[in-house]
N, C-alpha and C positions, 0 to 999 in steps of 0.2 A: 500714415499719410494717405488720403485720399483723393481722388483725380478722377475728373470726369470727363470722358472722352466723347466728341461729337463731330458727327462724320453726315455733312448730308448735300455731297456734291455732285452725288444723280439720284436716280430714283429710289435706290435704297437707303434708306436711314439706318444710321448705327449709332448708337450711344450704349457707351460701355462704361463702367465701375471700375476701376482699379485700386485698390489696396495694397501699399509698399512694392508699388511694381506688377503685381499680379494679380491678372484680368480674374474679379468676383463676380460679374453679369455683364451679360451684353442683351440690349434689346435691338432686333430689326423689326424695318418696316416699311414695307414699299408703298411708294409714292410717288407719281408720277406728275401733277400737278397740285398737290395741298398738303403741302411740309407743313404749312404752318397750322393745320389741324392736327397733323399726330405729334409733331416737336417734342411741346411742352408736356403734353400727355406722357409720351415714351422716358421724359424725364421723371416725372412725377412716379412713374411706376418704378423705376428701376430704382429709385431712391427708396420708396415704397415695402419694395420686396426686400431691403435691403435693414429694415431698420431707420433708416436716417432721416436727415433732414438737410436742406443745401448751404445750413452752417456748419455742418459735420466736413462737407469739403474743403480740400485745402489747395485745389488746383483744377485750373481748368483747360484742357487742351482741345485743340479743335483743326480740321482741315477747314482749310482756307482760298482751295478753287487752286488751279481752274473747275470748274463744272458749268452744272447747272444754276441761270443768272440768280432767280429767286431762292433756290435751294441754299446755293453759297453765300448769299447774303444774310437769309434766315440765320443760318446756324453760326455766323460770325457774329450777329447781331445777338440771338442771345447769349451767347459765350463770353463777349465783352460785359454785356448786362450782368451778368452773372456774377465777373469775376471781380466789376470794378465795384457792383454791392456790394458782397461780400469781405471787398479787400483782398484779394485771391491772385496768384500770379495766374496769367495769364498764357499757356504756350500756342504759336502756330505753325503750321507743317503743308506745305502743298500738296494738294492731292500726288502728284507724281512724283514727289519724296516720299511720301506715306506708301506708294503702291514698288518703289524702287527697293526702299529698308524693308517691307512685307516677304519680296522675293528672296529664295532660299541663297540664291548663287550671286556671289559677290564678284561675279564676272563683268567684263567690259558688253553691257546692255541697252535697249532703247525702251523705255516706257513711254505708253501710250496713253492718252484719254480722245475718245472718239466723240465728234458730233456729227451733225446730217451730215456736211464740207468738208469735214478734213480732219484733223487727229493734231492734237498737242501732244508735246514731246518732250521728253528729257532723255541725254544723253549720259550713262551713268558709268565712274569706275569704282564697281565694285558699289558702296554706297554712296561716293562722293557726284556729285553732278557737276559734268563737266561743259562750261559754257553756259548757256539763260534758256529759258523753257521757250518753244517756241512751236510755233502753228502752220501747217501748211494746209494747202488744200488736197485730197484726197489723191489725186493722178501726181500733184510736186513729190508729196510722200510717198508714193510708190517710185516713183523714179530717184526718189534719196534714200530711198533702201536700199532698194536695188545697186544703186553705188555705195553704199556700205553695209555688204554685206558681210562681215567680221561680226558687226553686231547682233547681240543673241533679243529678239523682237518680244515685248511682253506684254500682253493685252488683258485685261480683263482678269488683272491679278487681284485677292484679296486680301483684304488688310488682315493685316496683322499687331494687334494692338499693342500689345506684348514689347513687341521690337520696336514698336512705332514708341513707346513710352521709353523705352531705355536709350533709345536714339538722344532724345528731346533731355534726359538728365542732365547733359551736362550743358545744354543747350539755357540762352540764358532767358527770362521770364521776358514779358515786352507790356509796357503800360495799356492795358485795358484801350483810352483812349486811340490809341496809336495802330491796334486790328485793324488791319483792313483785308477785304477779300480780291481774292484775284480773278479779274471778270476775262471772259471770254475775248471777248471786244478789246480791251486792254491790250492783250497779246496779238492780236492782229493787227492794231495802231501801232504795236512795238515794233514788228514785223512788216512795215508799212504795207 
C-alpha cells in the first residue's frame, strides 16, 4: 500500500512516499510565497524517483492548517484533487496533531504554530488534545504560559511522518469532498 504524504502549512514543503507504513522518500522545499510553483513538481518527482505513477497510490494524507492561507489551501486542494480522481481515501491531520504525534514525549505539552501576532496552540496529553486549537495574541500567550507552567512548550518541532502515518491507521478516511483546510482567520472568529 502506498500513501502520499503532503505537508505545506509554512514555508517548507514536504511531501513524502510511504510504503506499508514506512517513509520510502521524502522531498522538501522551501517556499515562502510560490507553493504553487514547486507543489506539483515535488510531486512529480518523488513519484518519479520512485518508479510510479499517481495510480500506483492508494492514499492520500495531508496537513490541513493551521498555517500559511495559500500554503494550506494549495495542499488541501490538491490532495482532495488527487484522492477524489483517483478514488483514493482521503486522510487529514492538523498541523499541531501532526507536530504533537512528531514529539518524542508523550507528556502533558503545549504545541505551538507561530505567526507575526500570536501562536495557535494545542494543548496535549500525551498525544491526545485536550480541548480545541486555539490562538492568542503574542503578550495573552505569554501570560497563559506563564500560568501554566506544568506544561512542557514545543515549538518548531518536526514532523515526523512515520508516527504521523501510524497515528492516522486506525483513523477513518473522510470524502475527498468534505477536506477542508483550517484557516488562520477561522480560529480567531472561534476565538472571538
Amino acid at each position: 500500500m502506498k500513501a502520499l504524504f503532503i505537508s505545506t502549512y509554512d514555508n517548507l514543503i514536504t511531501i513524502a512516499l510511504l510504503e506499508n507504513g514506512k517513509l520510502i522518500n521524502v522531498k522538501e522545499g522551501s517556499s515562502s510565497r510560490s507553493h504553487s510553483e514547486h507543489l506539483m513538481p515535488m510531486i512529480d518527482n518523488i513519484l518519479n524517483d520512485n518508479n510510479i505513477t499517481v495510480h500506483d497510490l492508494n492514499e492520500v494524507i495531508v496537513i490541513n492548517g493551521p498555517g500559511s492561507f495559500t500554503g494550506v489551501r494549495l495542499g488541501v486542494t490538491v490532495a482532495k484533487t488527487l484522492a477524489y480522481t483517483l478514488n483514493n481515501p482521503i486522510k487529514m491531520i492538523s498541523t499541531i496533531e501532526a507536530l504533537a504525534i512528531s514529539h518524542k514525549d508523550l507528556c502533558r505539552k503545549i504545541i505551538t504554530v507561530a505567526d507575526p501576532k500570536g501562536k495557535y496552540y494545542g494543548i496535549f496529553e500525551g498525544n491526545q488534545l485536550i480541548g480545541d486549537l486555539t490562538y492568542l495574541n503574542e503578550e495573552d500567550f505569554n501570560h497563559f504560559l506563564e500560568a501554566n507552567s506544568e506544561l512542557m512548550l514545543i515549538e518548531n518541532q518536526k514532523l515526523n511522518i512515520e508516527k504521523i502515518f501510524d497515528y492516522l491507521v486506525e483513523k477513518p478516511s473522510i470524502n475527498p469532498h468534505s477536506a477542508k483546510p483550517i484557516y488562520i482567520k477561522k480560529i480567531e472568529v472561534q476565538n472571538g
